[in-house]
BAKE-218891 format. One record per atom (N, C-alpha, C, O): residue in one letter; x, y, z. Coordinates in steps of 0.1 Angstrom, whole numbers, plus 5000, padded with zeros to 4 digits. Example, Ala and Ser with C-alpha at 12.3 -4.5 7.8 and 13.67 -1.06 7.14 Angstrom:
BEGIN
a513249435078a512349555078a513249675078a514249675085s512849785071s513749895071s512950005079s513450115080
This chain:
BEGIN
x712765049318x711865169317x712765289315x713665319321x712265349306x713265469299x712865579313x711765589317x713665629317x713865769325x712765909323x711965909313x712766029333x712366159323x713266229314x714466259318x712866249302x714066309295x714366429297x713766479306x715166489292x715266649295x714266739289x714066719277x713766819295x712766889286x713566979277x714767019279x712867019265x713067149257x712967249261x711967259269x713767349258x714067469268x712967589261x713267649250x711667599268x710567709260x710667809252x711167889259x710467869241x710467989235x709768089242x708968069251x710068199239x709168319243x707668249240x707568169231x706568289247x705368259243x704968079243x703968039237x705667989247x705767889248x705567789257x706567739261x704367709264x704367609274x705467509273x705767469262x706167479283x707067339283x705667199292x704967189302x705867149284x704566989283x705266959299x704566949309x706366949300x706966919319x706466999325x706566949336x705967119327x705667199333x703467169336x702567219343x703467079328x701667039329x701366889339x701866779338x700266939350x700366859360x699766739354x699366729342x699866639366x699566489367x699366449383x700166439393x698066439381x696866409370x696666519363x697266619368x695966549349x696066619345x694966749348x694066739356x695166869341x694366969344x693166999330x693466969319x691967049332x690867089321x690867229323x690567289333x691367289310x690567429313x689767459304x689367359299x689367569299x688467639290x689367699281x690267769285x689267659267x690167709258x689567789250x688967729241x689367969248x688568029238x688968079226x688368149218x690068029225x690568009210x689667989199x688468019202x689767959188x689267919173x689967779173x691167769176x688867669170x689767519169x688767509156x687667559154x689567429147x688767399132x689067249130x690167219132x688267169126x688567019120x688267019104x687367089098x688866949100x688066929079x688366809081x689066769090x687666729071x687866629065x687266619051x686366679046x687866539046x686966559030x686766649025x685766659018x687566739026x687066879019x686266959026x685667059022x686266899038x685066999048x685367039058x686266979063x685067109063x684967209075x683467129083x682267129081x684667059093x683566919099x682866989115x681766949120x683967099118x683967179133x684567279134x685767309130x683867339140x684667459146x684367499159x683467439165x685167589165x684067659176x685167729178x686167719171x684667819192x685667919198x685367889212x685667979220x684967779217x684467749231x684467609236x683567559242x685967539233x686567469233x686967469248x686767559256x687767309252x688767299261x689867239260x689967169249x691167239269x692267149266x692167099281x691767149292x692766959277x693366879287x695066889287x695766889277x695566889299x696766949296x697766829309x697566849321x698366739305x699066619311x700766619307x701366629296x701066629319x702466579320x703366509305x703466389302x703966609299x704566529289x703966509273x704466459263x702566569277x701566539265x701566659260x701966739268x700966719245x700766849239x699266809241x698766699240x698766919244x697166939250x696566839236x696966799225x695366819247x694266719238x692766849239x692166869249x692666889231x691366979226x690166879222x690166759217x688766989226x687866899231x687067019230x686967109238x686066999215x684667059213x683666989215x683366869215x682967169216x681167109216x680567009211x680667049200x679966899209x679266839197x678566919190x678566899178x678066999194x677067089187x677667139177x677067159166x679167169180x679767259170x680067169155x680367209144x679867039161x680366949145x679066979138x677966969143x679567009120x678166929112x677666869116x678166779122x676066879116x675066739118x675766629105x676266659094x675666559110x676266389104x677366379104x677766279099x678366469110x679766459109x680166369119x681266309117x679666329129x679666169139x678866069139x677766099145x678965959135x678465899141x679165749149x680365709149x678165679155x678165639169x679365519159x679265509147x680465449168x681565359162x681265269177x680665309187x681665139173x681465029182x682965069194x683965139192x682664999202x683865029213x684165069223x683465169222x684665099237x684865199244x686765129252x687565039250x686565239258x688065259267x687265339281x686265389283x689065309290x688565379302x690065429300x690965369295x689865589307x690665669311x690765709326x689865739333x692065719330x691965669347x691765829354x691765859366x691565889347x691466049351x690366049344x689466029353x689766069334x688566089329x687466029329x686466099329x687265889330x686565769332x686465709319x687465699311x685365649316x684765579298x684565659292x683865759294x685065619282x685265689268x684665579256x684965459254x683665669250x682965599236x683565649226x684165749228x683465579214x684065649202x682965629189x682165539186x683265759183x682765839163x683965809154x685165839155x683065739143x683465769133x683265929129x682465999135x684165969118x683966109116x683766119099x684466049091x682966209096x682266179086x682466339078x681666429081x683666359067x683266469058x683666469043x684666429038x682466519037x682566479022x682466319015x681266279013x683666249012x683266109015x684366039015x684865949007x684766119029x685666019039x685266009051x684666089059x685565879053x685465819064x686265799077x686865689076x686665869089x687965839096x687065759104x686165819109x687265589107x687165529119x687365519132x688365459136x686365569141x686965539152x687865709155x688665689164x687865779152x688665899151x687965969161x688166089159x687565969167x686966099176x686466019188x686065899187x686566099203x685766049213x685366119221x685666229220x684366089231x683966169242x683866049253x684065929252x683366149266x682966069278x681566179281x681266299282x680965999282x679166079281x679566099296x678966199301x680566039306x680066099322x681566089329x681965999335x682266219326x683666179332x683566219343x682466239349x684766229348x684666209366x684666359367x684566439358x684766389383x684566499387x685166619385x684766729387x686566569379x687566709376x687066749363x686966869361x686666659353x686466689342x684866659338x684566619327x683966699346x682566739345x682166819329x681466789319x683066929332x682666999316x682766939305x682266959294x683566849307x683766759293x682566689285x682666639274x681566689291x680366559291x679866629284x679466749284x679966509275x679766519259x680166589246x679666589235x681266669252x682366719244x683566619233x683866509238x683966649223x684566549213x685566589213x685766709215x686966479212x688466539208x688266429196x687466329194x689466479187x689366429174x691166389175x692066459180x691366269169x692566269166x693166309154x692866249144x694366419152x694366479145x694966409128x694866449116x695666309134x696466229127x695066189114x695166219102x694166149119x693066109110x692466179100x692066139089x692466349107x691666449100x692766479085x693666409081x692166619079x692966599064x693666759071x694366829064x693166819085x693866949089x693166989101x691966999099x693567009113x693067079123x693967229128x695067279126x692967269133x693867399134x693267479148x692067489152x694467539156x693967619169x694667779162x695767819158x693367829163x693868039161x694868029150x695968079151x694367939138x694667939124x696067869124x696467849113x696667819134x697967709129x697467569130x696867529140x697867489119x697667369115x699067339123x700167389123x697967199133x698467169142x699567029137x699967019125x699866959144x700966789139x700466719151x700166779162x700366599149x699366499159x700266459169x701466439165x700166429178x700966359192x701666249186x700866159185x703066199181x703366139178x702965979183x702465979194x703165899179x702765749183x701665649180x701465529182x700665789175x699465659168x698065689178x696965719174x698465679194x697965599204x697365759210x696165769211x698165869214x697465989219x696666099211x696966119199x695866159215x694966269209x695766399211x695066499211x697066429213x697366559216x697666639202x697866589191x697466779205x697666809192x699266899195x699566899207x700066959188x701467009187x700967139176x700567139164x701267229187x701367369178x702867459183x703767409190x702967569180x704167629182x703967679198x704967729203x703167659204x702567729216x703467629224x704167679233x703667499222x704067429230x705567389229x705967419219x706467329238x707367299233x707567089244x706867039253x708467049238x708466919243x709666879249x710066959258x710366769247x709666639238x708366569244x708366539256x707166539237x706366449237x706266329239x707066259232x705466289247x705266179250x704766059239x703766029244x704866009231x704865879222x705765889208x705265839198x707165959209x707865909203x708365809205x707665739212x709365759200x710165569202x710765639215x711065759217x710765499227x711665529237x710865619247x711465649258x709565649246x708665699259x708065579263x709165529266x707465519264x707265459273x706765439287x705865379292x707865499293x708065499305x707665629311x707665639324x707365729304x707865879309x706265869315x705765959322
């Protein structure tokens, strides 16, 4: 099991991801978050939240309301998250692409994260551009996490080669 690595040493204006607790924390994020797909502008809002975990670059998490009508719909499946509880998953739907399985919510997470119910995070890797207060974000390396990576944050992140263990 690989060790904790050294963190990256923060920029002016900069969270270090080591410095975000575990279990993780929800807050209210009133930024501008934007999704496209297909040529579209699938979401937006300014009334967002982040989930903010040890090691991870925040996982952002809009309204439903804020997506296009038809920009989700229901995908077969679920997961459980040990801090959040069950998690269902959307396809995401713009122009005429299709991202599978790319988006989730929890219709009833646990108690810390009550606000979340029925809020969507989108994996960014999927979309064709997401963006927090106009920077196009880079996806949580590894396939497997929803975090998104903007300048705000600094790392290393959690699902490069060799995390694992962190």
């Amino acid at each position: 099991m690989a060790g904790r690595p050294v963190p990256d040493r923060p920029l002016a204006g900069q969270e270090s991801v080591w410095d975000y607790p575990r279990p993780p924390r929800l807050e209210q994020f009133p930024g501008r978050i934007t999704v496209e797909l297909g040529g579209e502008t699938v979401a937006s809002t300014n009334r967002g939240w982040r989930v903010l975990e040890t090691s991870h670059p925040p996982t952002y998490y809009l309204p439903a309301d804020d997506f296009r009508p038809g920009a989700l719909r229901d995908a077969d499946g679920a997961s459980r998250c040990e801090w959040k509880g069950r998690a269902r998953y959307y396809d995401v739907i713009g122009g005429d692409r299709v991202a599978p399985r790319a988006a989730w919510t929890y219709p009833e997470p646990t108690a810390g994260f009550r606000a979340l119910a029925g809020a969507v995070a989108v994996m960014a890797a999927q979309m064709d551009r997401c963006t927090v207060d106009g920077e196009e974000v880079l996806p949580q390396p590894g396939g497997f996490y929803g975090g998104w990576i903007t300048s705000r944050v600094a790392g290393p992140f959690k699902g490069v080669p060799g995390s694992m263990g962190w």
